[in-house]
N, C-alpha and C positions, 0 to 999 in steps of 0.2 A: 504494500500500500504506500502512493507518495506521501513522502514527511508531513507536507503542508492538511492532506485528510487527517492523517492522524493524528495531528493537533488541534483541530476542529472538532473531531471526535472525543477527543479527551478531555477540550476543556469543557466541552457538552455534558459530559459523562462523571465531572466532578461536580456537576452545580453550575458552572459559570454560563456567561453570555457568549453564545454562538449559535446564533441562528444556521449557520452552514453546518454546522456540527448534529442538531438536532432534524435539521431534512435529510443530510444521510442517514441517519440513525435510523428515523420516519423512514425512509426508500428501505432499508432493509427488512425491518419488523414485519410492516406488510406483506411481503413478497411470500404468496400464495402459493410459491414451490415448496416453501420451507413444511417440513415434517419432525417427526415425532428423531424420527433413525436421525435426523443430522446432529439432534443432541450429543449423540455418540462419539462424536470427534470432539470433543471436548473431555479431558482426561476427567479420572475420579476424584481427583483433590479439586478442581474447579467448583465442584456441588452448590456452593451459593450463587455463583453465576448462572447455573444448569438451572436450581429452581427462580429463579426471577427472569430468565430467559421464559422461561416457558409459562409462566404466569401471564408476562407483559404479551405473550403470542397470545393468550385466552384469553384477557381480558382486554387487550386495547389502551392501557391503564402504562402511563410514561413515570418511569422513575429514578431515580440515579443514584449510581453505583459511586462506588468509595475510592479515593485514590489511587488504592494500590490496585482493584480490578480494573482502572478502565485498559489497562495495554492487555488484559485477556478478551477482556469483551471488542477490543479493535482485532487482535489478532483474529477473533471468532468471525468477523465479516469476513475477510480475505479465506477463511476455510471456506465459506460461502459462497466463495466465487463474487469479483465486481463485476462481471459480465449481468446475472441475475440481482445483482443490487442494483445497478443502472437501468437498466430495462424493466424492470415493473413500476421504474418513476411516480409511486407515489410520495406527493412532497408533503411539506410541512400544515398545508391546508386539504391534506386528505386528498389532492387532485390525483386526475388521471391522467394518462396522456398516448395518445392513440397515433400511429405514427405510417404513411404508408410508403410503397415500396417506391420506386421506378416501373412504371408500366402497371401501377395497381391502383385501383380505385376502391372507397369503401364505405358504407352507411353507418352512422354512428346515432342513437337516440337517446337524447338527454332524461334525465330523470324527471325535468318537465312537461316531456313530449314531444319538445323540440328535435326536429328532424336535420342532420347536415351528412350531403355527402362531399364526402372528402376525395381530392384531385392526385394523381398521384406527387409522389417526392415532398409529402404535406406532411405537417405534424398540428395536431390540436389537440390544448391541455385544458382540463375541463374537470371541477368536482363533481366525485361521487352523486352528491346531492347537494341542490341549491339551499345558501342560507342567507341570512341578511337582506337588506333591502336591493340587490340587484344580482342579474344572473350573469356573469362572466366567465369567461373562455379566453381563452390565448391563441392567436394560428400565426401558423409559418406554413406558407405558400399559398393553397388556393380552396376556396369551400364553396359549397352552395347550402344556405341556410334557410329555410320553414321553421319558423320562430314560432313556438307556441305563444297563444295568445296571453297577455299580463299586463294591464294599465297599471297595477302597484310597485312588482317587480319586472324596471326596463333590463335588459338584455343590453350585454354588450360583449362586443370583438376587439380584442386589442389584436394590435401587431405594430412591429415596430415603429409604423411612423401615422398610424390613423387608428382612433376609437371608433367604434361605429354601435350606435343607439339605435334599439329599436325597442317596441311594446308587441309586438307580433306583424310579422310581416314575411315577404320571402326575398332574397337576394343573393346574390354572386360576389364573394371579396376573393381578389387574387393580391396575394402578398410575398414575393418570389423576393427572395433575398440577394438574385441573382440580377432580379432584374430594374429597371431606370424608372419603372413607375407600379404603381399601388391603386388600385383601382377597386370601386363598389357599383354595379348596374342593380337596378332593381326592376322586379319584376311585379310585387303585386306590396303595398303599403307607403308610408313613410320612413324613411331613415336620416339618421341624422349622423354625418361624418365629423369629425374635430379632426386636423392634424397636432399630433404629439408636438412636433418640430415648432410650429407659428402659434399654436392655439385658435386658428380660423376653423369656423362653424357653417358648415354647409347642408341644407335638407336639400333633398332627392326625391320623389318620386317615382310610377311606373312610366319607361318614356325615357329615362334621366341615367346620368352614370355620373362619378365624381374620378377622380383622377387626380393620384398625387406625384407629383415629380422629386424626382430624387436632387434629379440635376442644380434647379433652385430651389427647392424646399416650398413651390407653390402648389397649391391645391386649387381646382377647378372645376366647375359643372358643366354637364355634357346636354344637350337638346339631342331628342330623335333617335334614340337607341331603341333598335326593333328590338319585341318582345325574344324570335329566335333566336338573337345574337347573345343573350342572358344565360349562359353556362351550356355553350353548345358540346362543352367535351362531355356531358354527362350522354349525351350520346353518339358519342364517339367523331364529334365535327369538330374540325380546328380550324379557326376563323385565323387570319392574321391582317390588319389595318396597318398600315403603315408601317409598318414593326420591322425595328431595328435584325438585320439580318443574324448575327449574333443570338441576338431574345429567341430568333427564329429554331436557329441548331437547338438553343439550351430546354425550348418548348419540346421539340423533335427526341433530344434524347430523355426526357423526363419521362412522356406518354408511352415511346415505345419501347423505352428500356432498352438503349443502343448506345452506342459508342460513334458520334459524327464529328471529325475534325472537318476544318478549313482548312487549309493548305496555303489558299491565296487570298491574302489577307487584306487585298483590296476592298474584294466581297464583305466585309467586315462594315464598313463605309456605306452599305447601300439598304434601304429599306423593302418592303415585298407588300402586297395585299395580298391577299387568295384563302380560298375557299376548298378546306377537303373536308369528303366525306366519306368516315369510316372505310379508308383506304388503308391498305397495308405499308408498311416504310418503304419497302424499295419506291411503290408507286411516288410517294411524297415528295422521296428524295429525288428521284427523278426530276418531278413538276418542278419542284424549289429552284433544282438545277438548271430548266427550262430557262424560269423566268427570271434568273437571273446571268443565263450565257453562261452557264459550267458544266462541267463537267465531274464524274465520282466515280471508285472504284469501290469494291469491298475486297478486301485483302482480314486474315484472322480474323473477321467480327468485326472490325471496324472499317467504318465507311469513312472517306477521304475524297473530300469536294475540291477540285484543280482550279 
């Protein structure tokens, strides 16, 4: 385990203030693989560790250990494997976090009913169960959301650079870490976007998209966004508007789970529109190639645009 965890852990584990200390702790406790047999690697002189280990697994019930046990209780994560401490990423507010592949797509249902399907190469972190006066969520990369209805408790999407409010509605936020803009279209309600960055306040309607720029940190509303253009990958259509040729591969290799270099880096310089539908990659890369006068080969799995 690096030094720096396991003095987060420790001073967690003595009583002290560390909030990093006690969401690792949290990420592991939880972690639904854990059984009865793993106690067992833990020696027979340990015994006070074993039963408070296994009390804190029964009962859910946080409590800390004594100076001289916390380097047994940090040694006993690492028997555990960080692969499975990291991966069931329950944090320190009980959240979840649902994470999908390249080339995979996936429905997730909140505990309020709220519906989102999630885009691949996406991550959304989201509590077990909604408490306090709003319902929040965290994504990285791109969702389509069916907000269960709630005038008391609003609904909101963070991501790195835009909040987005809503009371029940349905809409599209693409949030690609990758990419030069941030973007919300909606389809059926009101939404209300804030940029993190400026603190400007933009509502939306169906008709409407918002758009935030990376390049100057400005945020904008859009007129005349057809209802079909409103998360057309969820059935396997990739629109692209103007879009930076670049955005264009990084889209390409996310949906289909490929490996697509440039080669000439011109092409890098120039934007594309086009329209595919549920088309397989060679066909894609093809058209891309088309429209923008190149050429591609496939060589081991990866494709290479001239």
């Amino acid at each position: 385990m690096p030094e720096q965890l396991q003095q987060h852990i420790k001073l967690f584990l003595e009583g002290k203030t560390s909030l990093k200390g006690q969401e690792l702790w949290n990420n592991w406790f939880t972690n639904p693989k854990f059984t009865a047999e793993n106690l067992k690697m833990i020696t027979s002189s340990d015994a006070k560790i074993k039963r408070e280990i296994a009390v804190i697994k029964k009962t859910n019930n946080m409590f800390f250990i004594s100076r001289k046990n916390w380097a047994i209780a940090a040694s006993f994560l690492v028997l555990m494997g960080l692969s499975s401490f990291f991966y069931f990423s329950t944090s320190l507010f009980n959240n979840r976090e649902y994470v999908t592949n390249k080339g995979e797509r996936s429905k997730i249902v909140l505990s309020d009913g709220t519906q989102i399907w999630l885009n691949a190469a996406s991550t959304l972190k989201y509590p077990a169960e909604f408490k306090g006066g709003t319902r929040e969520v965290t994504l990285i990369g791109e969702a389509f959301f069916d907000v269960a209805k709630d005038k008391v408790h609003p609904f909101i999407i963070h991501t790195d650079k835009m909040d987005t409010k809503v009371v029940g509605t349905s809409f599209n936020v693409q949030a690609y870490p990758d990419q030069l803009k941030q973007e919300v279209s909606v389809l059926t309600g009101k939404v209300n976007v804030k940029s993190t960055v400026t603190d400007k306040n933009v509502y939306v309607t169906p008709g409407q998209k918002v758009v935030f720029k990376t390049q100057n940190n400005k945020l904008h509303a859009y007129n005349g966004v057809a209802k079909n253009t409103v998360s057309p990958w969820r059935k396997n259509i990739l629109v692209f508007e103007e879009t930076p040729f670049p955005e264009v591969i990084a889209t390409l290799n996310r949906n289909y789970n490929v490996v697509i270099k440039v080669e000439n880096k011109n092409l890098n310089n120039l934007k594309i529109s086009a329209y595919f539908k549920a088309l397989p990659v060679d066909q894609v890369i093809d058209l891309a190639c088309n429209i923008v006068n190149a050429t591609y080969k496939l060589e081991k799995g990866v494709y290479t645009i001239k």
